[in-house]
C-alpha positions as CSV (number, residue, x, y, z in Angstrom):
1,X,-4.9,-40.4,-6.5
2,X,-1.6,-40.4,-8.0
3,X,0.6,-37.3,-6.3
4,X,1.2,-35.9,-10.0
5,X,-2.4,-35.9,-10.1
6,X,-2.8,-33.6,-6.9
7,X,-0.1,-31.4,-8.2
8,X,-2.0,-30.7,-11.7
9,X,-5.5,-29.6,-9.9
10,X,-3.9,-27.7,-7.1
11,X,-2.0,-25.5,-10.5
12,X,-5.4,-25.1,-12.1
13,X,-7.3,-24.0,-8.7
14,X,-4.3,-21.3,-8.3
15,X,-4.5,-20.4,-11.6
16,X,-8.5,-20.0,-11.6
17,X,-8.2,-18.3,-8.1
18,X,-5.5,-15.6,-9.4
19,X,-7.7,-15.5,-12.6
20,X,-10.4,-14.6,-10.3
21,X,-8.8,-12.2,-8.4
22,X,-7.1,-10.2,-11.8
23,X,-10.4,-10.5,-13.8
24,X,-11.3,-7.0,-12.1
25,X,-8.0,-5.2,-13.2
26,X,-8.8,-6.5,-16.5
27,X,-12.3,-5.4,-16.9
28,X,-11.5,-2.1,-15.2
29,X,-8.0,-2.1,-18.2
30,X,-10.6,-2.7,-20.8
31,X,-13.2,0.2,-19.9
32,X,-10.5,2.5,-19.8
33,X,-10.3,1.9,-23.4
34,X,-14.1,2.4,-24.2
35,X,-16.4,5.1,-25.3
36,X,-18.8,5.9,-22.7
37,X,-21.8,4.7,-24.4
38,X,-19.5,1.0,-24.9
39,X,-19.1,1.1,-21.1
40,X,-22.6,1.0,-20.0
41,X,-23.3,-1.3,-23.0
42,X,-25.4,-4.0,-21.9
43,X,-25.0,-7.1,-22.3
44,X,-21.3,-5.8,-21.4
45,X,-18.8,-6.2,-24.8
46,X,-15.8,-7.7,-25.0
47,X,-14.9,-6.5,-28.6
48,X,-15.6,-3.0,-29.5
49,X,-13.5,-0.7,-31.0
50,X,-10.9,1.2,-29.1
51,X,-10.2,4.8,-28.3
52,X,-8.5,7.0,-26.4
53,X,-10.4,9.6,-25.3
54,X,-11.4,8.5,-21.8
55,X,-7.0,8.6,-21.3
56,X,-6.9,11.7,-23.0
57,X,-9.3,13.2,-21.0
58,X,-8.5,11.8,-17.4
59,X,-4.4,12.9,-18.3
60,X,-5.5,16.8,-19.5
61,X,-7.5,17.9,-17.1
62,X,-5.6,20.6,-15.5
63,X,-5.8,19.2,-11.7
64,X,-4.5,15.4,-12.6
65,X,-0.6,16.6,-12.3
66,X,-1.6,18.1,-8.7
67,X,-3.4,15.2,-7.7
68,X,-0.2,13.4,-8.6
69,X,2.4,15.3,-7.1
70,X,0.0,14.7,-3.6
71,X,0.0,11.1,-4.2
72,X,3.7,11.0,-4.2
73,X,4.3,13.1,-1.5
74,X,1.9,11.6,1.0
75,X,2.3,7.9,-0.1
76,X,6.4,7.9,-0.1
77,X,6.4,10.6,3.1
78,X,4.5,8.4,5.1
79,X,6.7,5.5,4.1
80,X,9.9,6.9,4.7
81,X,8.4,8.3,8.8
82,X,6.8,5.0,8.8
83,X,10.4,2.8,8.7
84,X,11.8,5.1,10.9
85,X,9.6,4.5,13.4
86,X,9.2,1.4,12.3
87,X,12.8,0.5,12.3
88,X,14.1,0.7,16.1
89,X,10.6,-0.4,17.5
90,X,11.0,-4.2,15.4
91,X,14.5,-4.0,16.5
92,X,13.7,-3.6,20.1
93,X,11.0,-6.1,20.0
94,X,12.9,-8.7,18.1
95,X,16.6,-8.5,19.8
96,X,15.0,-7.3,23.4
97,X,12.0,-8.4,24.6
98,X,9.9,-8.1,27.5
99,X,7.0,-10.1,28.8
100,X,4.7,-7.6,27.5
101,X,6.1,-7.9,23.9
102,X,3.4,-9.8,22.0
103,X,0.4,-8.0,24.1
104,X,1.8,-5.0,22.2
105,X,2.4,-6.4,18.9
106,X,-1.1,-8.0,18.7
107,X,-2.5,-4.7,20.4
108,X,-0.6,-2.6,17.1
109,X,-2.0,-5.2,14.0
110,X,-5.7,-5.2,16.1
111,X,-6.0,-1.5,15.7
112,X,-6.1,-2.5,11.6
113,X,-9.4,-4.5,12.2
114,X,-11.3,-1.4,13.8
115,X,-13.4,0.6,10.6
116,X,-12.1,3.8,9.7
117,X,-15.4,5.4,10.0
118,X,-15.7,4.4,14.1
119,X,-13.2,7.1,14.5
120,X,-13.6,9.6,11.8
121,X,-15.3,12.0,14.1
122,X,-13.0,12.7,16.6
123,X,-9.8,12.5,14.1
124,X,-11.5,15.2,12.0
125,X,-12.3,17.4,15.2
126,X,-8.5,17.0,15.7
127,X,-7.3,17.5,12.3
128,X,-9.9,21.0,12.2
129,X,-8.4,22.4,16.0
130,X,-5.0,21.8,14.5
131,X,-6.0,23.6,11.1
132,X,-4.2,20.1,9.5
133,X,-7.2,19.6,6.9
134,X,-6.5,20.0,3.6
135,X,-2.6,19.9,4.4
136,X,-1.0,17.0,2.4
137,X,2.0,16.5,5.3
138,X,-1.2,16.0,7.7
139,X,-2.2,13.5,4.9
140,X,1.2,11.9,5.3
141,X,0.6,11.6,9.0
142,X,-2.7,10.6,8.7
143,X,-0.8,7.4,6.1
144,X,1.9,7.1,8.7
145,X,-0.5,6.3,11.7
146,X,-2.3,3.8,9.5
147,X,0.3,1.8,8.2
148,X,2.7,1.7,11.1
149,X,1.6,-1.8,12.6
150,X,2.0,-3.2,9.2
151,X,5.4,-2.0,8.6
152,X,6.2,-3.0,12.3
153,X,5.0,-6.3,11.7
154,X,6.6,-7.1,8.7
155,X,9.9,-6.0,10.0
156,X,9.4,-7.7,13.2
157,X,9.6,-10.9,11.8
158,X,12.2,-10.8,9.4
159,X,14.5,-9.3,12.4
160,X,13.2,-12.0,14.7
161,X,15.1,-14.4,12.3
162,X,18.4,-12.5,12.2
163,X,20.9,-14.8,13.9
164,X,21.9,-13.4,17.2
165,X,25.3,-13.9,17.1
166,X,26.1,-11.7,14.5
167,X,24.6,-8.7,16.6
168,X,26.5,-10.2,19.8
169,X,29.6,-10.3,17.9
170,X,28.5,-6.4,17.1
171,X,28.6,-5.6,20.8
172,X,31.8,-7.7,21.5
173,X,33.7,-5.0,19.0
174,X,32.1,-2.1,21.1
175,X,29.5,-0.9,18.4
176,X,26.5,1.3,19.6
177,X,22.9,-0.1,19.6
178,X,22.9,2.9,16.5
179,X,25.6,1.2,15.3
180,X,24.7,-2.2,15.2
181,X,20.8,-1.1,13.7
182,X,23.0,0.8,11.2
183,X,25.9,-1.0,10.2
184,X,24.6,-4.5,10.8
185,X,21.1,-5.2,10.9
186,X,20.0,-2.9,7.8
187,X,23.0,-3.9,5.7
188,X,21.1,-7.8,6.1
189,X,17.6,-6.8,6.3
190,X,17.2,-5.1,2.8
191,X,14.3,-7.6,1.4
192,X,12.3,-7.2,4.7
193,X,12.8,-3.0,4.0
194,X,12.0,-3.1,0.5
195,X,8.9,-5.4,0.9
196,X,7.4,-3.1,4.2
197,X,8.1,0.1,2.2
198,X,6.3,-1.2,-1.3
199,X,3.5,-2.3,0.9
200,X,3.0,0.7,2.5
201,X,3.4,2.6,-0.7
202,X,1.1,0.2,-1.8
203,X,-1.6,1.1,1.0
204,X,-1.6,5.1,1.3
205,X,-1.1,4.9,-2.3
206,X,-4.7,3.3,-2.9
207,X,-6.2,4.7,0.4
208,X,-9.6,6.3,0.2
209,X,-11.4,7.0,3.1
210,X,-9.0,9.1,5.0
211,X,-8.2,11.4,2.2
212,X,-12.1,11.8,0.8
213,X,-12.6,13.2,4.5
214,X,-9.4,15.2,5.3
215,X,-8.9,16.4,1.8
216,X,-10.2,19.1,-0.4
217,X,-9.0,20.9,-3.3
218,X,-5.7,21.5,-2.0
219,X,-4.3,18.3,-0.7
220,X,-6.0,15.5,-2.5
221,X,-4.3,12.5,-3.8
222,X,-5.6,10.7,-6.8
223,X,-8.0,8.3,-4.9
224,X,-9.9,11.6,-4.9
225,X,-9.1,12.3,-8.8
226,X,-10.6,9.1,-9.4
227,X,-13.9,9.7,-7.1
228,X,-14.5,12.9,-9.3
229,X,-15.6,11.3,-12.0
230,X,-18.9,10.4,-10.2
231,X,-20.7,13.8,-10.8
232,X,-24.3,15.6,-10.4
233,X,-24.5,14.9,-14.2
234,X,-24.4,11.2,-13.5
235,X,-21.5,8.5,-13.2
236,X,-18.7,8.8,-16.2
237,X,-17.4,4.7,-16.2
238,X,-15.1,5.2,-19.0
239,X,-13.5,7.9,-17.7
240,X,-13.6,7.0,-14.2
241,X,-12.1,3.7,-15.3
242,X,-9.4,5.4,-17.2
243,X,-8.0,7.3,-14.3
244,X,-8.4,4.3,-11.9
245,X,-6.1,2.8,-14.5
246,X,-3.5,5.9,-15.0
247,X,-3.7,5.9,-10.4
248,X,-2.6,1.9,-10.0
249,X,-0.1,1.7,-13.0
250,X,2.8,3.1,-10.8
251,X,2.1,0.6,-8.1
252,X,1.3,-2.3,-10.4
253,X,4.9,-1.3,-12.2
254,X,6.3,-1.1,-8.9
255,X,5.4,-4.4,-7.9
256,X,6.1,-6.4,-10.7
257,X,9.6,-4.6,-11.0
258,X,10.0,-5.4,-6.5
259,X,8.2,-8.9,-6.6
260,X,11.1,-10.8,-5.6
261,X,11.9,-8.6,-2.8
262,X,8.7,-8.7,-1.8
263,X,7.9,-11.9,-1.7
264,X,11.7,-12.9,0.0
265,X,11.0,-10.3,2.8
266,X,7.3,-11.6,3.1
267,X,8.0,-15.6,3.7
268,X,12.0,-15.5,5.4
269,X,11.6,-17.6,7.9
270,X,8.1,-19.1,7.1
271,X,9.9,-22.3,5.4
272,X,12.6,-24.1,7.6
């Protein structure tokens, strides 16, 4: 099998795999421009004419703009407390470490793998003593807590790669440790930044669980706009799919605007 051969069918299995994988966005797209009695069409239709009604209606309803200003404060405030945490612990780690080093990094990333819902009684008891439900800044936390290994992760690595000498050559001018995280590290690290604050954007942005539970009327991001669409009266799809669509568009724009940056602060250091 001739190598130009190989390349050709592994570029049609990634292209059938990211087909696959934005087939969903698409379908969810095209609902958002159906009636309601188009969306639970069956067989499903491909062609049908258009409307805007289901965008019309998931952008006037008088609680969308509320919904939004939560989103943005909780996904962006838990960003910003997440690199600053973030931010001298991956510096530590990468430019000082100790034995126990990786038993702490592995123990951070494996508290991702345990379900939300194993702990969602004693976090709400917490959240209720503290009088922190319905509080978006709580909801922040809540993101903060949740997305920190991540963000330490990400910026672990990229440190990790930072050539030593050019912090040593930081200390040999008598900088600070706040200097040299400051004025020398960040200055070099800005793709490794940019691609751990998009993803956690990207994360308490799109987060569910945690703000269906902690959340009411006062403090609820759009994951919850979206989730009120399914109603006593029954389950609206082309609305609900039209206010899924008007939730991801900022992230989606986001991410196609960052992608370099995200994918340079993702893979330094992968390729040698």
């Amino acid at each position: 099998m001739s190598a130009r051969r190989v390349r050709w069918e592994l570029t049609l299995l990634a292209y059938l795999a990211a087909g696959l994988m934005f087939f969903p966005i698409f379908w969810l797209f095209l609902t958002g421009f159906k009636s309601e009695a188009e969306a639970i069409a069956i067989p499903p239709r491909l062609f049908f004419p258009p409307t805007l009604e289901s965008i019309q209606e998931a952008l006037t309803r008088s609680d969308y703009g509320a919904h939004f200003l939560n989103s943005v404060i909780s996904a962006l405030g838990s960003t910003l407390l997440a690199l600053l945490l973030a931010v001298p612990a991956a510096y530590a780690m990468a430019f000082y470490p100790t034995p126990r080093t990786q038993g702490t990094l592995l123990w951070m990333i494996s508290t991702k793998m345990m379900p939300p819902v194993g702990v969602i009684i004693p976090v709400y008891l917490i959240f209720r003593d503290l009088r922190w439900l319905d509080n978006v800044w709580a909801l922040a936390l809540m993101y903060t807590v949740m997305n920190l290994p991540v963000v330490v992760w990400t910026l672990y690595a990229y440190f990790r790669e930072v050539p030593h000498e050019i912090m040593e050559a930081a200390r040999v001018d008598g900088a600070s440790t706040a200097q040299e995280m400051l004025r020398v590290l960040l200055p070099v690290s800005g793709p490794a930044i940019a691609s751990a604050a998009l993803l956690s954007i990207i994360l308490a942005w799109n987060e569910t669980f945690w703000s269906l539970n902690l959340t009411a009327a006062q403090a609820s991001p759009l994951s919850v706009y979206v989730a009120s669409f399914k109603t006593a009266e029954g389950l609206f799809w082309a609305k609900m799919s039209a206010a899924s669509m008007i939730a991801i568009l900022p992230v989606l724009v986001m991410g196609w605007l960052a992608q370099r940056q995200l994918v340079r602060g993702l893979t330094f250091g992968a390729i040698k």
